[in-house]
C-alpha positions as CSV (number, residue, x, y, z in Angstrom):
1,X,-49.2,25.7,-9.7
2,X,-48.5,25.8,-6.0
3,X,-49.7,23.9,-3.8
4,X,-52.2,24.9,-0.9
5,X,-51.2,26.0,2.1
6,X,-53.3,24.1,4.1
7,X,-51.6,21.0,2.3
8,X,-48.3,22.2,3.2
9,X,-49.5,22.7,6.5
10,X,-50.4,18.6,6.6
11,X,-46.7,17.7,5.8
12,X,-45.6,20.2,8.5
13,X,-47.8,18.6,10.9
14,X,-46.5,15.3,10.2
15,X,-42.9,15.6,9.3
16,X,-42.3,18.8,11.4
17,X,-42.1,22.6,10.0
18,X,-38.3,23.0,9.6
19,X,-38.5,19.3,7.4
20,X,-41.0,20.9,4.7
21,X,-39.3,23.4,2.3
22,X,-40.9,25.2,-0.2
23,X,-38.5,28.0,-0.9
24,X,-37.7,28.2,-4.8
25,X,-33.8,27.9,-4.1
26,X,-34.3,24.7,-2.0
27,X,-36.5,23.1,-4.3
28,X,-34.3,23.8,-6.9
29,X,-31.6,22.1,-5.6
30,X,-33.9,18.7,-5.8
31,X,-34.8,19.2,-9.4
32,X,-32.3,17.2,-11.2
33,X,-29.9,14.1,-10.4
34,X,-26.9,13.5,-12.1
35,X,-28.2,12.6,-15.6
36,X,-27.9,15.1,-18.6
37,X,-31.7,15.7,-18.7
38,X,-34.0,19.1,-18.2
39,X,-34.7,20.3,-14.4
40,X,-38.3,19.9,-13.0
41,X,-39.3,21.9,-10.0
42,X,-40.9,19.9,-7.3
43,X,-43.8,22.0,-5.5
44,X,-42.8,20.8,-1.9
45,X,-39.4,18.7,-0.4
46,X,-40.3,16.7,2.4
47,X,-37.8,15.4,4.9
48,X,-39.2,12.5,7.3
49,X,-37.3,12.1,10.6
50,X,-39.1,8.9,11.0
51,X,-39.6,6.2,9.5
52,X,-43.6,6.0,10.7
53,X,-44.3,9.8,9.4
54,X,-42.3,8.7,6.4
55,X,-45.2,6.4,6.3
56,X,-48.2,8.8,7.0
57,X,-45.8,11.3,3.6
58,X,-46.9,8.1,1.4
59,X,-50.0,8.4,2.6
60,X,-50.8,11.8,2.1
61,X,-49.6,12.0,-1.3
62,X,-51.5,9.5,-2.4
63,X,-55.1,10.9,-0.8
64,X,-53.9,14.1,-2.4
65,X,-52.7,12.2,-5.8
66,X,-49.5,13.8,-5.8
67,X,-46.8,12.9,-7.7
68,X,-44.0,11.4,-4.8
69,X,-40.7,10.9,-5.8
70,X,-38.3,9.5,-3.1
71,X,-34.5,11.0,-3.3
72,X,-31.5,9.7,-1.2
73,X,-28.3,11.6,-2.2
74,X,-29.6,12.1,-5.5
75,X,-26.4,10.4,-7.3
76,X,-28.9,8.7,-9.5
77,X,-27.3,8.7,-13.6
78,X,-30.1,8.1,-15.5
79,X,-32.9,10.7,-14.3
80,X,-34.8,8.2,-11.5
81,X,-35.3,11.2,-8.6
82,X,-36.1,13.9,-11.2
83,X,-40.1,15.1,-9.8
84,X,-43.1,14.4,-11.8
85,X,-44.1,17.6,-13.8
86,X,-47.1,18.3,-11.6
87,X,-46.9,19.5,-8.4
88,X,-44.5,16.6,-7.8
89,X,-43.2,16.1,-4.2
90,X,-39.5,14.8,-3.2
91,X,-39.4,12.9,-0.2
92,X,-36.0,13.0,1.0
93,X,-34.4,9.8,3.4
94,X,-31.4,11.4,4.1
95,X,-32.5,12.1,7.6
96,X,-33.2,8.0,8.4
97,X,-29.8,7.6,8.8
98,X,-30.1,4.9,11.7
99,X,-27.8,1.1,10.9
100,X,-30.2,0.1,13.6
101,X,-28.3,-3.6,13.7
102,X,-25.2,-5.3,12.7
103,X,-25.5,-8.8,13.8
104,X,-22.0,-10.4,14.0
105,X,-23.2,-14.3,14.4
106,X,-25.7,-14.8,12.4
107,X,-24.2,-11.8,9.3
108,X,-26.4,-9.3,8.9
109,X,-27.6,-5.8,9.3
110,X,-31.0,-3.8,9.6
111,X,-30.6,-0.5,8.0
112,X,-32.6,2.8,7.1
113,X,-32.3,4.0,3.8
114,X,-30.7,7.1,4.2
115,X,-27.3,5.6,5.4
116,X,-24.8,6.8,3.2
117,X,-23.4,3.2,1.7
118,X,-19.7,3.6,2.5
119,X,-20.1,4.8,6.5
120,X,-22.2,1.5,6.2
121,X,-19.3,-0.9,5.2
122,X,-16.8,0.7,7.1
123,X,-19.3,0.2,10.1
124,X,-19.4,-3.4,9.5
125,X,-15.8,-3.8,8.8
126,X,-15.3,-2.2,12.2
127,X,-17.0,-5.4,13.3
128,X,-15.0,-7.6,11.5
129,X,-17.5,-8.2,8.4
130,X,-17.5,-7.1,4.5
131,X,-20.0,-5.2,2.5
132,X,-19.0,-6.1,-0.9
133,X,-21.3,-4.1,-3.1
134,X,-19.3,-1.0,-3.7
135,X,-20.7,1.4,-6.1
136,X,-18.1,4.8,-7.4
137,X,-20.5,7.0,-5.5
138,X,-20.5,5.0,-2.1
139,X,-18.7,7.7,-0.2
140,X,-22.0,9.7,-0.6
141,X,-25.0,7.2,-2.2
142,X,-27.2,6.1,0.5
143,X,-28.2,2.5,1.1
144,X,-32.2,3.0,0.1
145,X,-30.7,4.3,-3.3
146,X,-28.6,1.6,-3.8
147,X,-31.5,-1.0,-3.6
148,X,-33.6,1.1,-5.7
149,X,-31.5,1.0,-8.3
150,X,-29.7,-2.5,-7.5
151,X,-26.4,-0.4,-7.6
152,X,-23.1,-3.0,-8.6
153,X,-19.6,-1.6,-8.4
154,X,-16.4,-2.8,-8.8
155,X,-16.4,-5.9,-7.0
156,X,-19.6,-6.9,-8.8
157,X,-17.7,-9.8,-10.8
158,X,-16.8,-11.7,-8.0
159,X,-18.6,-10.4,-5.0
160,X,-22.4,-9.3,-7.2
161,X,-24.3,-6.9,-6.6
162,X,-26.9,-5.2,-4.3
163,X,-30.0,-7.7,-5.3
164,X,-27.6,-10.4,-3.4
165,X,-27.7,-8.7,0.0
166,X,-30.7,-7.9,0.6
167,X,-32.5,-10.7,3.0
168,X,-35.6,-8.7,3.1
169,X,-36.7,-5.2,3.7
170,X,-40.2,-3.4,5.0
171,X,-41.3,-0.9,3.0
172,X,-44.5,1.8,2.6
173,X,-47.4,0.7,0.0
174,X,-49.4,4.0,-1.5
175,X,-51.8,3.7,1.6
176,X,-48.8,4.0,3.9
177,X,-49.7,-0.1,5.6
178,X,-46.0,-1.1,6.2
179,X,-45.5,-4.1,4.3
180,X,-42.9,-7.0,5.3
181,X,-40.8,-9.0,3.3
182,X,-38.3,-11.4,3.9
183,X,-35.7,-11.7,7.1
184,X,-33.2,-12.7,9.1
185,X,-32.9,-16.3,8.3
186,X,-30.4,-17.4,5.4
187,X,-33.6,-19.3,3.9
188,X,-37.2,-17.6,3.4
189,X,-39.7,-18.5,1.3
190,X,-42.7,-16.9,3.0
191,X,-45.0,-15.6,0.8
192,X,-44.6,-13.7,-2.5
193,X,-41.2,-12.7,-3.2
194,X,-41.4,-8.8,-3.0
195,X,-38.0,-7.8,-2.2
196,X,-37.2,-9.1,-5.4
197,X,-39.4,-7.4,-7.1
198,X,-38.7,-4.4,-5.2
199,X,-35.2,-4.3,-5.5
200,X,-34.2,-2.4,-8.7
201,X,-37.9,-0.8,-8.9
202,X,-36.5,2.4,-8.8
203,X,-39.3,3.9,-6.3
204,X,-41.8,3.2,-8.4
205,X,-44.0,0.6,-6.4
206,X,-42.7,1.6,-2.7
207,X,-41.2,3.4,-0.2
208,X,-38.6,1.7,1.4
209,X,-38.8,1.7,5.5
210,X,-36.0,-1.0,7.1
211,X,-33.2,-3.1,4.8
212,X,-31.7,-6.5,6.1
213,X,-29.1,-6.9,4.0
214,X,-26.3,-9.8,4.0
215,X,-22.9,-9.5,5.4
216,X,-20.1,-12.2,4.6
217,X,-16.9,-12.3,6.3
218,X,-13.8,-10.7,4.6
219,X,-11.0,-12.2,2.6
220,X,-7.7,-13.2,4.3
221,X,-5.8,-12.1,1.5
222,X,-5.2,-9.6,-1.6
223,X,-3.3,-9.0,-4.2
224,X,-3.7,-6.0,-6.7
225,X,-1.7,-5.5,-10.0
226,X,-2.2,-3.4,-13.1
227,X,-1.1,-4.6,-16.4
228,X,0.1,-2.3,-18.9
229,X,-1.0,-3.1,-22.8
230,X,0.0,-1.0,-25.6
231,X,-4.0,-1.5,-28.1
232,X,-7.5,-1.7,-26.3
233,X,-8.0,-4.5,-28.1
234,X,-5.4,-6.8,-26.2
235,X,-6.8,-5.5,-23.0
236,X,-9.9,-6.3,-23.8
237,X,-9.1,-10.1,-25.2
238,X,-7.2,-10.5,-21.8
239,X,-10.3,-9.8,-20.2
240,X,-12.0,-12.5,-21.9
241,X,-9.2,-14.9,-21.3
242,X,-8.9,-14.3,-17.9
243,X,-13.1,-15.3,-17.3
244,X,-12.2,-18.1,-20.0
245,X,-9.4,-19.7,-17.5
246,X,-12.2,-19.9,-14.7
247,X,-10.4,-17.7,-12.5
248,X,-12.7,-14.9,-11.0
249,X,-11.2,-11.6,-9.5
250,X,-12.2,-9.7,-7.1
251,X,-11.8,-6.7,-9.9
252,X,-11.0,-6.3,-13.1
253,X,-11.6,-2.9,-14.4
254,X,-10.0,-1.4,-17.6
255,X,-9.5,2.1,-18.5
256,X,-8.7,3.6,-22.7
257,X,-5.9,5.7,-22.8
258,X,-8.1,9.2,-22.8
259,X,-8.8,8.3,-19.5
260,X,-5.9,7.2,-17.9
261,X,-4.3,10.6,-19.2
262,X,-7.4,12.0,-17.4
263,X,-7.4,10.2,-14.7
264,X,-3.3,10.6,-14.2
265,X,-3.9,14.5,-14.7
266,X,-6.4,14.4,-11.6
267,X,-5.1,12.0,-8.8
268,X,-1.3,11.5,-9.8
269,X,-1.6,8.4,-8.9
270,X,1.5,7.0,-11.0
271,X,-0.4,5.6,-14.0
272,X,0.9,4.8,-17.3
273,X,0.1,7.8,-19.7
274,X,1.5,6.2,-22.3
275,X,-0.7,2.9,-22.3
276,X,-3.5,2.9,-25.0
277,X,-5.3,0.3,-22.3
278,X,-4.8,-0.8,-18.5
279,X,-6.3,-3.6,-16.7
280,X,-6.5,-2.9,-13.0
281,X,-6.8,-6.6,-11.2
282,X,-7.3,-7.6,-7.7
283,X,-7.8,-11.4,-6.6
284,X,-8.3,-12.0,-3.0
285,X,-9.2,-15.0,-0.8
286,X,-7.2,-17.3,0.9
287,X,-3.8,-17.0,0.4
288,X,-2.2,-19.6,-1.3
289,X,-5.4,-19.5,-3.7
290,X,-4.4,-15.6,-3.8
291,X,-0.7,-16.4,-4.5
292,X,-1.7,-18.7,-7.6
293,X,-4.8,-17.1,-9.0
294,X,-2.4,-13.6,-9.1
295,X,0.3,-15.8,-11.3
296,X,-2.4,-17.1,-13.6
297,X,-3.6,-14.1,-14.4
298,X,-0.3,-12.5,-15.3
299,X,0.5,-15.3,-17.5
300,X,-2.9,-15.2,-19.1
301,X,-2.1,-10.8,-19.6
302,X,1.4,-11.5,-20.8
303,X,0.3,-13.7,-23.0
304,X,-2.0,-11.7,-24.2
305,X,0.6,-8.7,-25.0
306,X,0.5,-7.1,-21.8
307,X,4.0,-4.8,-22.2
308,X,4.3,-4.6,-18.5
309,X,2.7,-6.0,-15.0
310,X,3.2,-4.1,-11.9
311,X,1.7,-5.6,-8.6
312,X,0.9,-3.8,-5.8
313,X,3.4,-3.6,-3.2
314,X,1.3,-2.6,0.1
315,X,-1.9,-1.6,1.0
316,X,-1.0,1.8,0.3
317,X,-0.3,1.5,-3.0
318,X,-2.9,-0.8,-3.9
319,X,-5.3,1.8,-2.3
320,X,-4.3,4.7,-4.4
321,X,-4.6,3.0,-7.7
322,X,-8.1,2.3,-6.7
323,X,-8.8,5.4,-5.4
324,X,-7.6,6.9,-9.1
325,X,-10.0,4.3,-10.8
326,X,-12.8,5.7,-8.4
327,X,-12.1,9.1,-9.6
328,X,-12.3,8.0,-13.6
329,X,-16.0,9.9,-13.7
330,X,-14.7,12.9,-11.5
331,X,-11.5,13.7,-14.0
332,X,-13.5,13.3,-17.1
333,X,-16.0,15.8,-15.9
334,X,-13.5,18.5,-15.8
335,X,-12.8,18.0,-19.1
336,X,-15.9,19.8,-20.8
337,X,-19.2,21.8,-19.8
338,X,-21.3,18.2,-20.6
339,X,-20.4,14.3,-19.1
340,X,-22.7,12.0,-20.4
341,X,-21.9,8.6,-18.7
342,X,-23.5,5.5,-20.3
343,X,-24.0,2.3,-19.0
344,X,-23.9,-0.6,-21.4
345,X,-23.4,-4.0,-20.6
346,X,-22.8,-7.6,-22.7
347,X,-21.7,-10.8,-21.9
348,X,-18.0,-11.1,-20.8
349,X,-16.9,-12.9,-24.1
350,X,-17.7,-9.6,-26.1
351,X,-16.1,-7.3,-24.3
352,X,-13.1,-6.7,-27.2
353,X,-16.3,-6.3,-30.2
354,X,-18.1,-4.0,-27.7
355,X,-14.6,-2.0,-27.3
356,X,-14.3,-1.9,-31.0
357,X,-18.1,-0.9,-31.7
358,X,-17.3,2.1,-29.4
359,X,-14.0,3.2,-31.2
360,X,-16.3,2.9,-34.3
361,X,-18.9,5.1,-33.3
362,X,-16.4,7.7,-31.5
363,X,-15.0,8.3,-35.1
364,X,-18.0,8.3,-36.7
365,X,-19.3,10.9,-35.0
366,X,-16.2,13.0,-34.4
367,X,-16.6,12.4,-30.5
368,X,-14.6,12.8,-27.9
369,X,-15.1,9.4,-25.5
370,X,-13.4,8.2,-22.2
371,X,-14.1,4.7,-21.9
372,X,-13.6,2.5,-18.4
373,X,-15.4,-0.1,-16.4
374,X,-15.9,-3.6,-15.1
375,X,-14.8,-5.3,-17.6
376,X,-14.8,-8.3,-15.5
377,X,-18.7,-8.5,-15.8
378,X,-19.2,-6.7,-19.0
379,X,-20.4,-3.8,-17.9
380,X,-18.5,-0.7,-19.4
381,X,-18.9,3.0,-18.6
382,X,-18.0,5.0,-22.3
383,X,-18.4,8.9,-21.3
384,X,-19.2,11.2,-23.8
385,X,-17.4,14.8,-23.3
386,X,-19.5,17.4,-25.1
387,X,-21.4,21.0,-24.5
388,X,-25.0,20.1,-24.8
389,X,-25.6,24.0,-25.2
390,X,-24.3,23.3,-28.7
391,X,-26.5,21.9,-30.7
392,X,-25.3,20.3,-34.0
393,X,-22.9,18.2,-31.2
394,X,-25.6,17.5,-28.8
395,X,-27.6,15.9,-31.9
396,X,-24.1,13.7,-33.0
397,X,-24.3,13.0,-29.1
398,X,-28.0,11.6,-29.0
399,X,-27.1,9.3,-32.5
400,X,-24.1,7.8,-30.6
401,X,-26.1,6.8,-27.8
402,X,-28.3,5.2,-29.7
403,X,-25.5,3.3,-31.7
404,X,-23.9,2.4,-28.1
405,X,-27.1,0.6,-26.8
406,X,-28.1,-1.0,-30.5
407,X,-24.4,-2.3,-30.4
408,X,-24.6,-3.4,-27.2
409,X,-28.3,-5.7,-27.4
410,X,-26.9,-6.6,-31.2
411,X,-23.8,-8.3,-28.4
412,X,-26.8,-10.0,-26.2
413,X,-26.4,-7.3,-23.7
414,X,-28.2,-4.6,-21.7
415,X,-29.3,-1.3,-21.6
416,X,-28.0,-0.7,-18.2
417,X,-25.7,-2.8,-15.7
418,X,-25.8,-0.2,-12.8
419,X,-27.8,2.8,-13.5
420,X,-31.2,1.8,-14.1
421,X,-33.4,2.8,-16.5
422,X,-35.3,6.0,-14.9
423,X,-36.5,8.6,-17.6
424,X,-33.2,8.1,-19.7
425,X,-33.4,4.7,-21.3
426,X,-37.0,4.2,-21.0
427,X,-37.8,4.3,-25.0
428,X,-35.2,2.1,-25.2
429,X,-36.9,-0.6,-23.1
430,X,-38.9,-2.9,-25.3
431,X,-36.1,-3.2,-27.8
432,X,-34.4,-5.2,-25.4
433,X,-37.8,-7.0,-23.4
434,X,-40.8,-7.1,-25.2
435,X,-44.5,-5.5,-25.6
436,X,-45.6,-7.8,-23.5
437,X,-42.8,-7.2,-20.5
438,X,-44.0,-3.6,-20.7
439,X,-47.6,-3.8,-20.6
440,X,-47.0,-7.2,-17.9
441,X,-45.1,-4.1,-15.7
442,X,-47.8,-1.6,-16.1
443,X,-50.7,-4.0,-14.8
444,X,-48.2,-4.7,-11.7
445,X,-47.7,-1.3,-11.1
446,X,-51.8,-0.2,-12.0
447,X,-52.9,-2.5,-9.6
448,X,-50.1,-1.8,-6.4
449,X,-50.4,2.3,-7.7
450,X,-53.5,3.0,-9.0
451,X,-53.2,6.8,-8.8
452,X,-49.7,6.5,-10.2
453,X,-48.4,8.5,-7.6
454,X,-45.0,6.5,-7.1
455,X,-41.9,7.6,-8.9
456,X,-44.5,8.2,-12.1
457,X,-43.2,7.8,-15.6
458,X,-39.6,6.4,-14.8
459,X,-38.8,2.9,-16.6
460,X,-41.7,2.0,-18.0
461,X,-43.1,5.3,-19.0
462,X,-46.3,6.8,-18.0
């Protein structure tokens, strides 16, 4: 159902005519995110130039009880800016694109949320300051996003992730009152802290205005290296060895050998297609803790089978390796009509069983699975390359997902490192929490949304 023109003409009045579409082509386009789940038309797409009309959106939705659902570059994996089912409105940041501050003596930044993270870091690097969280889709995710979904990366071992950043932030209640949290100060404990809670909330209990978020200063010195192992398994105990020695990279991501092929066939970048497992390592800092931290580790990876250790001989080279690790998600999509990308996480130490359960379930199920991630912080990407048009393989596809998250909380882990929980993993949720967390979460978000107009029925359902 439609809705009424004199509606539409409200959110023209406020956000400007050529900022409210309604054409069924450009609504389209704001119907899905990058998750394997079902369209759903929004009935309006709303584009705020301003952060006090986005404001006066909230507001309107919420008079109107409709459905709001806030989209930044809609990179989101596990279905968190797919609309509501009924006449469902996307508000779109990507026009509150303002870095409004960077503050070089006291390290930080005041942001909008529609600036795309990586113009962000490369801003403050201009300055002479690092952004460490660096998630793969930084050259296009947007800061607002990022919080949302408390977005990690690969530097997330060493460096963490976006929850550590952010100093405060304002953001828009359902009434559209701006609320303040936080600040500029290194300490603040004024008041409730609600840019914790709002940080990973995934649009469901605000609408983000302003982000302060942390900058540090950048390392002196790096050193990258990729070690070469001939099973998964030895990979993955070098992993664990490498945490167990106390030595904490910058990165340590690992790839299987389906996608190093992959990745090799994409961005001839020079890797090994004949490894059944890399570790790609960078330690960084100052650098004579560089220079022995970089021979600890490929002591600890020879030791631990590693058939070869190549280090990075310039920028250059260390830069296209990562660049072909960024890519790992881009190659495997070309590889069939369906990528489903999961997200589970465990503790460090169980990397190698968590490697094993997903060579299990691959068998078991006849499936075809890339497998690459952080393996520095436990949080592993397998990708599932199917056609969800067939169905006998879509249904193996759903019972290995299942596996993959059981196998992952029977490891003390997590549903989801990096992605969030959205629509995807929500039936998933009290398996790893409890009754109790869930109905807990729905009184906080009954009493700040009583309409349920905010993001409705991602995470905790409806």
């Amino acid at each position: 159902m439609p809705l009424a023109k004199s509606l539409i003409d409200e959110f023209a009045q406020i956000a400007g005519k050529d900022s409210v579409m309604t054409d069924e082509a450009d609504l389209a386009s704001y119907s899905y995110d990058a998750a394997v789940l079902e369209p759903v038309m929004p009935a309006l797409v709303v584009r705020p130039k301003t952060l006090e009309s986005l404001g006066r959106v909230t507001r309107l939705c919420n008079e109107n009880g409709l459905p709001l659902t806030v989209r930044g570059a809609g990179t989101n994996l596990s279905g968190g800016v797919i609309p509501a089912r009924e006449l469902g409105v996307v508000v779109l940041t990507n026009a509150l694109t303002r870095i409004v501050s960077i503050n070089t003596e006291d390290l930080y930044a005041v942001v909008e949320p529609g600036v795309v993270t990586a113009k962000f870091a490369a801003a403050a690097a201009e300055r002479g300051l690092f952004y460490p969280p660096d998630p793969g889709s930084q050259a296009v995710s947007t800061l607002g996003g990022n919080v949302a979904e408390n977005a990690g990366g690969l530097r997330g071992l060493k460096y963490g992730v976006t929850k550590d950043y952010v100093m405060g932030l304002s953001f828009f209640d359902v009434d559209g009152q701006l609320v303040k949290t936080g600040g500029r100060t290194v300490k603040c404990v004024t008041g409730y802290n609600l840019a914790g809670l709002l940080v990973g909330s995934e649009g469901t209990l605000g609408v983000f205005g302003e982000i302060i978020l942390k900058l540090v200063p950048p390392p002196a010195a790096a050193k990258a290296m990729m070690a070469v192992f001939d099973t998964m398994d030895a990979a993955s105990q070098a992993v664990a060895a490498i945490i167990a020695a106390k030595i904490v990279p910058a990165t340590l991501e690992i790839m299987d050998n389906f996608t190093i092929r992959t990745v090799e066939d994409f961005s001839h970048a020079g890797l090994p297609t004949g490894a059944q497992a890399l570790l790609l390592i960078e330690v960084d800092g100052h650098a004579a803790m560089v220079a022995e931290d970089a021979d600890k580790v490929e002591t600890i990876c020879k030791r631990q089978g590693a058939s070869s250790i190549k280090v990075a001989k310039d920028a250059a080279e260390r830069n296209k390796v990562w660049e072909a690790r960024r890519a790992a998600l881009s190659a495997l999509a070309r590889v069939a009509p369906t990528t489903v990308l999961e997200d589970a996480t465990v503790p460090r130490s169980q990397i190698p069983a968590m490697m094993r359960a997903l060579l299990d379930i691959a068998a078991k199920y006849s499936l075809t699975i890339g497998t690459f991630g952080h393996a520095g912080d436990g949080n592993l990407h397998p990708t599932i390359l199917t056609d969800k048009r067939d169905h006998a393989a879509w249904k193996k596809v759903e019972a290995a997902i299942d596996e993959i998250f059981y196998a992952a909380l029977k490891l003390g882990g997590t549903l989801s490192g990096e992605h969030g929980i959205g629509l995807a993993k929500s039936r998933w949720l009290e398996k790893e929490t409890s009754r109790g967390t869930i109905l807990y979460s729905k009184k906080i978000k009954a009493a700040l949304d009583p309409k349920s107009i905010l993001n409705p029925g991602k995470i905790i359902g409806a």
